[in-house]
Backbone bond lengths (Angstrom), bond angles and torsions (degrees), N, CA, C in turn:
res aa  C-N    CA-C-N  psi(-1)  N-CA   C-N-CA  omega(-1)  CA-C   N-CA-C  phi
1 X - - - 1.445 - - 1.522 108.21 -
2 X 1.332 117.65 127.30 1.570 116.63 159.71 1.066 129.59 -70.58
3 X 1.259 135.06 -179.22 1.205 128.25 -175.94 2.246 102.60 -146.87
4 X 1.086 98.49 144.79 1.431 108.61 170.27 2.047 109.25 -107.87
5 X 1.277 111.01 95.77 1.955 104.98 -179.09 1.258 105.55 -115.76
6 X 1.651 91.51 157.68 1.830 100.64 -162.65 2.019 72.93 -114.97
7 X 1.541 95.75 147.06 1.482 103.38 149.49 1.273 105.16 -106.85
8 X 2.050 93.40 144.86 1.296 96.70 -175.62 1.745 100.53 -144.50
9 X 1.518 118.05 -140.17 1.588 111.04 147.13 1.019 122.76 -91.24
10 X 1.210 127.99 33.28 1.895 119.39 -165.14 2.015 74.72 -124.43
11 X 1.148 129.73 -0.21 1.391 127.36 -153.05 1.471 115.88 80.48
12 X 1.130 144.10 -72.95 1.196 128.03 138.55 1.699 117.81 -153.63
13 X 1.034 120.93 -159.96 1.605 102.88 -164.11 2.253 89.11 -162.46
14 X 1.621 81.23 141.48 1.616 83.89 -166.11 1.796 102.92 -82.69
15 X 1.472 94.44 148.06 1.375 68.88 -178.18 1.674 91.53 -123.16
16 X 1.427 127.38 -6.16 1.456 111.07 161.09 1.165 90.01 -154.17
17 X 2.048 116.53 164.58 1.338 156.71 133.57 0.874 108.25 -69.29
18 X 1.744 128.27 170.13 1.056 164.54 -143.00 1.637 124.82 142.28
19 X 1.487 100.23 140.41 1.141 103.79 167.15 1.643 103.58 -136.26
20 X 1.924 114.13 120.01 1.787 105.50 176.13 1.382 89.86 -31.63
21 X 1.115 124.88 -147.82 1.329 152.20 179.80 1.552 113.49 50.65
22 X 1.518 104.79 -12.84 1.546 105.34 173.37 1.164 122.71 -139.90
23 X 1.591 115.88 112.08 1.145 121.97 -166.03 1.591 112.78 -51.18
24 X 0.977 92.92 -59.29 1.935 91.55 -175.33 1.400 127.10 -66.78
25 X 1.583 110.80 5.99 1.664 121.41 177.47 1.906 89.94 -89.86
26 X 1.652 90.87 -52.36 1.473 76.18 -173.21 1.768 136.38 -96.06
27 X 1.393 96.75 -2.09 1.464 93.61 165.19 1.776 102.21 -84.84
28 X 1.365 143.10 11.84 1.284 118.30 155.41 1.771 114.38 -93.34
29 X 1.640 91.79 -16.62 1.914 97.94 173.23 1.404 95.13 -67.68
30 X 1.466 142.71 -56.56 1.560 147.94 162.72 1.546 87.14 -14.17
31 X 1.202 116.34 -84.51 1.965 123.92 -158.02 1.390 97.43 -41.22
32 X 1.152 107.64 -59.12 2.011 106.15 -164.35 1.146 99.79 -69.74
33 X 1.582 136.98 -52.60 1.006 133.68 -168.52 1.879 112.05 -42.42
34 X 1.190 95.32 -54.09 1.705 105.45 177.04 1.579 120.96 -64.12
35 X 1.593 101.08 -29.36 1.524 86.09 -173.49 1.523 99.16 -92.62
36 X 1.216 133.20 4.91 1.329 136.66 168.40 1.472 109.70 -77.11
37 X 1.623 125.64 -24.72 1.371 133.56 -153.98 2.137 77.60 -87.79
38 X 1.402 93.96 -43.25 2.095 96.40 -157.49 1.390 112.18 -73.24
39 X 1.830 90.36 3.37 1.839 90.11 176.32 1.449 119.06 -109.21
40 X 1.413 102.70 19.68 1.253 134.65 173.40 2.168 110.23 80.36
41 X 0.987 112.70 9.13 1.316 125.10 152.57 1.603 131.23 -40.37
42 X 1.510 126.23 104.87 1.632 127.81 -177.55 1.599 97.80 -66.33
43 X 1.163 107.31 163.14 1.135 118.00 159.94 1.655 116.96 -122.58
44 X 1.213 101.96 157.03 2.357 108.66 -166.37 1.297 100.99 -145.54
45 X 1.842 101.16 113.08 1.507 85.72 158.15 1.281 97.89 -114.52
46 X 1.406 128.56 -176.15 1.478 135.71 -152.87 2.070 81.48 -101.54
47 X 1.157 107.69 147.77 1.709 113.77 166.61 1.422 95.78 -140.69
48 X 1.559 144.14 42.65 1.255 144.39 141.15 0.923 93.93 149.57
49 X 2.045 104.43 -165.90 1.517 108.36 173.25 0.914 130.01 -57.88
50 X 1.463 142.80 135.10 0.951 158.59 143.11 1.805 120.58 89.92
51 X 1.662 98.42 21.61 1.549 89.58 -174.06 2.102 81.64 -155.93
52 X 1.330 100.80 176.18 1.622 97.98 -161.56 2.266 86.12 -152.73
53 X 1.344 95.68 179.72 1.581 93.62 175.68 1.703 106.44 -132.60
54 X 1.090 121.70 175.28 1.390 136.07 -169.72 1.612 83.50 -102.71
55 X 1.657 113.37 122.97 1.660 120.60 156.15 1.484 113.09 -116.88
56 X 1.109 86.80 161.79 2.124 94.20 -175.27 1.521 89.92 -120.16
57 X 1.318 133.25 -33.19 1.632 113.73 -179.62 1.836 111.07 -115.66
58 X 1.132 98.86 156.87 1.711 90.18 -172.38 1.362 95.94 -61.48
59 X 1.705 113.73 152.14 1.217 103.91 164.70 2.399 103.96 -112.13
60 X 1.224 71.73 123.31 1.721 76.93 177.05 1.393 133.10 -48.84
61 X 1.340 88.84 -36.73 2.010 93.08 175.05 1.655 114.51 -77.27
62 X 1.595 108.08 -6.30 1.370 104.47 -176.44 1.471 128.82 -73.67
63 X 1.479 120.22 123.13 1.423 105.84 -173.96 1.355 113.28 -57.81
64 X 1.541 129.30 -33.65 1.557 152.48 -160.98 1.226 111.00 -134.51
65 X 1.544 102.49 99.19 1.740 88.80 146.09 1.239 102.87 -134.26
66 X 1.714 106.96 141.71 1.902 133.09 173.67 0.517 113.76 -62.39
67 X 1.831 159.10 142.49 0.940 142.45 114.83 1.733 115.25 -75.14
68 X 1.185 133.77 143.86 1.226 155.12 155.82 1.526 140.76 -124.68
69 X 1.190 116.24 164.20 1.700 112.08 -169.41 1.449 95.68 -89.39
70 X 1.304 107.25 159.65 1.973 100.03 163.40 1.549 114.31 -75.03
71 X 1.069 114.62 147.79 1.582 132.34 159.57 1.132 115.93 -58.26
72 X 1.749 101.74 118.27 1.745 114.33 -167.78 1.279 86.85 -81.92
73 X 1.701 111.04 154.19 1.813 127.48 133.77 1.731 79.11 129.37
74 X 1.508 118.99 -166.72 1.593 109.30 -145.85 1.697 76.30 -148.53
């Protein structure tokens, strides 16, 4: 099962499952996934050790994807 997690202060908190194989697990991870993107939230999936990439659409095969806020200051 995948998982969709928000970091937050609780450490972070899931905000959907999924499994490919089922449309209706993952077109509602699709819903959250997006309305997490419109609340101005990045998304991270891991692409090896120690470093991950910026996605704009869920990716389904992913065991993990982060959501996070951007990093304040310039």
């Amino acid at each position: 099962m995948s998982r969709l997690i928000r970091m937050d202060r609780s450490g972070h908190t899931t905000v959907a499952e999924w499994t490919a194989g089922d449309p209706t697990s993952a077109e509602a991870a699709a819903v959250a996934f997006r309305a997490e993107l419109d609340q101005g939230y990045f998304a991270l999936v891991s692409s090896g050790a120690g470093s991950a990439e910026q996605v704009h659409e869920l990716p389904l095969d992913a065991d993990l994807v982060i959501l996070r806020r951007p990093i304040a200051g310039g």
